[in-house]
MIPAPA-24620 format. One line per 4 residues: number of its first residue (from 1); their letters; for each residue x, y, z negated of C-alpha. Coordinates in Angstrom, 2 decimals. Example, Ala and Ser with C-alpha at 12.3 -4.5 7.8 and 13.67 -1.06 7.14 Angstrom:
2
1 = AS = 12.30 -4.50 -7.80 | 13.67 -1.06 -7.14;
This chain:
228
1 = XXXX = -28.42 -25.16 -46.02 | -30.68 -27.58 -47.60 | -30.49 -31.49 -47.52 | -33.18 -31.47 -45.34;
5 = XXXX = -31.93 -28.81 -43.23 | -28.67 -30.68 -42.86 | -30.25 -33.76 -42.27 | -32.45 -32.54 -39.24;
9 = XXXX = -28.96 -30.61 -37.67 | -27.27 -34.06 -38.26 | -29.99 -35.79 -36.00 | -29.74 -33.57 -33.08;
13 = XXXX = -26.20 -33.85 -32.69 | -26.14 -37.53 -33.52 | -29.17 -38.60 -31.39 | -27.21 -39.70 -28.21;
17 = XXXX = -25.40 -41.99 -30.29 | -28.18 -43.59 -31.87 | -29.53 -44.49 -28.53 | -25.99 -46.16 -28.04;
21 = XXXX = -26.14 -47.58 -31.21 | -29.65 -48.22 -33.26 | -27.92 -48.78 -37.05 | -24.61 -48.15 -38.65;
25 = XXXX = -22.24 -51.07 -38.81 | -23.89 -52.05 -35.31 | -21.28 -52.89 -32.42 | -21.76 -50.45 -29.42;
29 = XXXX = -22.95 -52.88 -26.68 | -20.46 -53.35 -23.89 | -23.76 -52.90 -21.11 | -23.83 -49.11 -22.52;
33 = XXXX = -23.07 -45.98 -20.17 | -19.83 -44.28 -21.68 | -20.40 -41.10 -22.89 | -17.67 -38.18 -23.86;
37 = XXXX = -16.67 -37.65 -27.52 | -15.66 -33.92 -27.58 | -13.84 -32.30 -30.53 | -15.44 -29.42 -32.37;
41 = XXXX = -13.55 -26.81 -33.49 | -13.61 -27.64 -37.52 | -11.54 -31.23 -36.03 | -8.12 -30.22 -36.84;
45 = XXXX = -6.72 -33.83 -37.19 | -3.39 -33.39 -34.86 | -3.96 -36.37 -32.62 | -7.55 -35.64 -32.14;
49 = XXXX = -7.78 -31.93 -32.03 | -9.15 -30.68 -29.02 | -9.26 -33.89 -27.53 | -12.40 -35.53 -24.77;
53 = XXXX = -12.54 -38.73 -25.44 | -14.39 -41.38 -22.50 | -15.88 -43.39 -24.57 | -15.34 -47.24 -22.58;
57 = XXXX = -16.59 -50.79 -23.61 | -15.19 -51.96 -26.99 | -12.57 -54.76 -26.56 | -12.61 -55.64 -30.11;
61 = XXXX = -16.36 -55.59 -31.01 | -17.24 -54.33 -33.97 | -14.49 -51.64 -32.68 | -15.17 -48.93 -30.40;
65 = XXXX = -12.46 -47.44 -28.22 | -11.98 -44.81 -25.76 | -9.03 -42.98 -23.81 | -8.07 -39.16 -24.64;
69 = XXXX = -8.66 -37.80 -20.97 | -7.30 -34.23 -21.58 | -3.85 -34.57 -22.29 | -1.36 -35.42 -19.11;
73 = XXXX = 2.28 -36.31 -20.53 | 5.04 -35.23 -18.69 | 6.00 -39.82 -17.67 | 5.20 -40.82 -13.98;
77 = XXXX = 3.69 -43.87 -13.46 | 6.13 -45.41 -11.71 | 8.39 -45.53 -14.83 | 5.14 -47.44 -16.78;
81 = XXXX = 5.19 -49.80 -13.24 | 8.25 -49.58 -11.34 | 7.35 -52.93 -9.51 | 4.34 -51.22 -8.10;
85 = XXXX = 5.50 -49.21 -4.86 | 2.19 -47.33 -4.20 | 1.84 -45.93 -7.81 | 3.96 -42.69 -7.28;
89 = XXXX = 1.78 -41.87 -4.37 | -1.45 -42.14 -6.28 | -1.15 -40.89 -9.55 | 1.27 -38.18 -10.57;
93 = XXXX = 2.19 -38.38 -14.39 | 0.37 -41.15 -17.13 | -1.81 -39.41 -20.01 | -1.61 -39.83 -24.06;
97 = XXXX = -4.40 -42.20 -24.62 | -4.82 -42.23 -28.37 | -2.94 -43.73 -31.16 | -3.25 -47.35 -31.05;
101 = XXXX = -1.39 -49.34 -29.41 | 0.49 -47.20 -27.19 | 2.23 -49.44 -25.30 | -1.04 -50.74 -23.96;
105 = XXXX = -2.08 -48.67 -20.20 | -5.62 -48.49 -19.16 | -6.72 -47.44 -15.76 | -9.74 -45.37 -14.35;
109 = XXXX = -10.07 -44.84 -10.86 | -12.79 -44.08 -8.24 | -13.70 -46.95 -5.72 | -16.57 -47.82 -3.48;
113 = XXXX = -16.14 -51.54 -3.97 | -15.48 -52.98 -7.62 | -12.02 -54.64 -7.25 | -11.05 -57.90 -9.07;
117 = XXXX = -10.66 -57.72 -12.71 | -11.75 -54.17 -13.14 | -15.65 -52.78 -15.02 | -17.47 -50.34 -13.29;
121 = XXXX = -18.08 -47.46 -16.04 | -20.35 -45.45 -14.37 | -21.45 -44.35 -10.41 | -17.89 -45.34 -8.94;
125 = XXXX = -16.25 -45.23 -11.90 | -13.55 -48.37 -12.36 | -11.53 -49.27 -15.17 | -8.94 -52.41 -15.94;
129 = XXXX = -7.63 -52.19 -19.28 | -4.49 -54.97 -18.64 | -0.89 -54.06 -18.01 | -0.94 -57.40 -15.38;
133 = XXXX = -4.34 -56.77 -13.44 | -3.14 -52.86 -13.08 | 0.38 -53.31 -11.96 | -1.31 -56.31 -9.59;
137 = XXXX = -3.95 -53.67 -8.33 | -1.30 -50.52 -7.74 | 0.25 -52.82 -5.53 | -2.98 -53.07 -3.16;
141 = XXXX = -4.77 -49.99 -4.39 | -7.26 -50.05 -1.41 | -9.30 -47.37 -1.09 | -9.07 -45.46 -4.28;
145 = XXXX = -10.15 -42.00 -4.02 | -8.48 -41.12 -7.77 | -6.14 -42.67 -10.30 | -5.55 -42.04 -13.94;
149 = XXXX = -2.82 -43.83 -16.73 | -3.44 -43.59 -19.83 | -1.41 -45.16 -22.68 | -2.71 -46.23 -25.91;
153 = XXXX = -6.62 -45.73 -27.35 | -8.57 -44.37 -29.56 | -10.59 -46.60 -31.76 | -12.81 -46.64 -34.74;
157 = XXXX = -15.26 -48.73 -36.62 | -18.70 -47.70 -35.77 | -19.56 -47.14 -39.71 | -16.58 -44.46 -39.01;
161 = XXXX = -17.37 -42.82 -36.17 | -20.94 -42.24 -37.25 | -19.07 -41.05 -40.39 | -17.07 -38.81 -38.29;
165 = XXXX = -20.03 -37.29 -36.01 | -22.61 -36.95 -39.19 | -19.34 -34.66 -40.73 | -19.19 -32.52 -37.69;
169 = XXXX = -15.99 -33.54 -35.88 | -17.56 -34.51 -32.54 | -19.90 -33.81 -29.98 | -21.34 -36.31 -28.21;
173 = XXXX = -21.68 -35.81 -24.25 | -22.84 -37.99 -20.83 | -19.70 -38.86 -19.41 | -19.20 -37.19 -15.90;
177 = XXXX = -17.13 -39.00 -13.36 | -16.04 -35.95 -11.92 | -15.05 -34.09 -15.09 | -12.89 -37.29 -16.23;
181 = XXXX = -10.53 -36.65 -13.08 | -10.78 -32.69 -13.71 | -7.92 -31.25 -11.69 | -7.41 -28.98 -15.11;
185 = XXXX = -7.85 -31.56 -17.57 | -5.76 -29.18 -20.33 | -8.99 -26.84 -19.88 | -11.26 -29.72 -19.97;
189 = XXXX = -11.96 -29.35 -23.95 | -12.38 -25.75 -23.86 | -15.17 -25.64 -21.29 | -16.50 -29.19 -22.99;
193 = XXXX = -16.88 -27.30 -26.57 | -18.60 -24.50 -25.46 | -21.42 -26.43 -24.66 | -21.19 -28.47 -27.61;
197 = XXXX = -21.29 -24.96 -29.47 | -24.19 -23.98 -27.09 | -26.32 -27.35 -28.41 | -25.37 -26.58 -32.08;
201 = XXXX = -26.87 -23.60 -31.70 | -29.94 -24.75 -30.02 | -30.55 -27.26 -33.02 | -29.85 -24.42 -35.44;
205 = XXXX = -32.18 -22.54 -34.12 | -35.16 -25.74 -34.14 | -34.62 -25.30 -37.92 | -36.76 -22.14 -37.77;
209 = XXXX = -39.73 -23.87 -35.93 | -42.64 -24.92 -37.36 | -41.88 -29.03 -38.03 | -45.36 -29.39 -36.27;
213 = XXXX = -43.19 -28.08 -33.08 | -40.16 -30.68 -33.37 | -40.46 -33.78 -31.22 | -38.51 -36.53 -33.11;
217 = XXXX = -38.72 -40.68 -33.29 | -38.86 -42.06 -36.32 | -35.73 -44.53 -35.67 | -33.35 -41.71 -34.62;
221 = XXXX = -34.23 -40.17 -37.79 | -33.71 -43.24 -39.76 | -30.41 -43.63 -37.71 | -29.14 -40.92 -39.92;
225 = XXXX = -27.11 -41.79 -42.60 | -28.77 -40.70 -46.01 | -25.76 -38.68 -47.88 | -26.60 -35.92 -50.24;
């Protein structure tokens, strides 16, 4: 494939991001939707190998984090927060959040009312990324309709996650509220990469159109890093 060729791939895939983030080396703006980092097949890193990332607002700008939201561990919550008598009824089992800092929890949950000390993510979508504020909220859990643990993040600079996604190694996806409380999260990346495959294939296949054809913006392109 040509440098061109490469080049045009690199911008479908990478466009979503770009709208996230309009240069490298710029921090991802904590007012942003999250989105879903998805692993593509060539990814065979073994922490990050078919892994969905949820993508949340970065707590150590120029950083970007995000929780791993596909792989369950076998700890209950109530050994993370034993003080917290309404965790066992909630949540089942805590999930493997990503390397860093692993001792750290992070909650998502589903609320009609934003509780104190939590962000809203997306449509109901509530997270509190504190070990105090969520064994103070698991106490009181109100009306939560779902509950997820995760321990540790993932995290990157944004230099290397554009890096990363230029490369090949992720998809980039809207987030879905529903699909980050999947019942079968260990299926989640399977059914996750075949549409990543499916939109690979699509912007394969814009390589054989005329360019007059190809709807593009000049600063997406531009967003693309220029590597041989």
């Amino acid at each position: 494939m040509s440098y061109l060729s490469r080049k045009m791939v690199a911008w479908v895939l990478i466009a979503s991001l770009a709208m996230v983030c309009a240069a490298p080396g710029m921090a991802i703006a904590q007012t942003q939707k999250p989105f879903f980092l998805v692993a593509t097949r060539t990814l065979m890193d073994p922490i990050f190998a078919e892994s969905v990332v949820l993508m949340v607002p970065p707590k150590e700008p120029p950083l970007v984090s995000g929780v791993i939201i596909n792989k369950p561990t076998a700890m209950p919550v109530r050994r993370v927060f034993p003080q917290a008598p309404q965790a066992a009824d909630l949540s089942g089992t805590a999930f493997y959040g990503g390397p860093v800092d692993l001792d750290e929890p992070c909650l998502t949950f589903r609320s009609a009312h934003l509780p104190s000390k939590s962000a809203r993510l997306l449509d109901d979508l509530d997270l509190i990324a504190d070990a105090d504020s969520i064994s103070n909220f698991l106490k009181d859990p109100g009306g939560v309709k779902e509950l997820r643990l995760y321990m540790g993040r993932a995290q990157w600079s944004v230099d290397q996650l554009h890096a990363e996604i230029y490369e090949g190694s992720w998809y980039i996806m809207p987030a879905d509220v529903g699909l980050v409380f999947s019942s079968n999260p260990k299926h989640l990346w399977s059914e996750l990469v075949e549409r990543g495959d499916l939109l690979k294939a699509r912007a394969a296949s814009m390589l054989r159109w005329p360019i007059s054809r190809i709807s593009w913006s000049p600063d997406i392109v531009a967003s693309v890093p220029d590597q041989p």
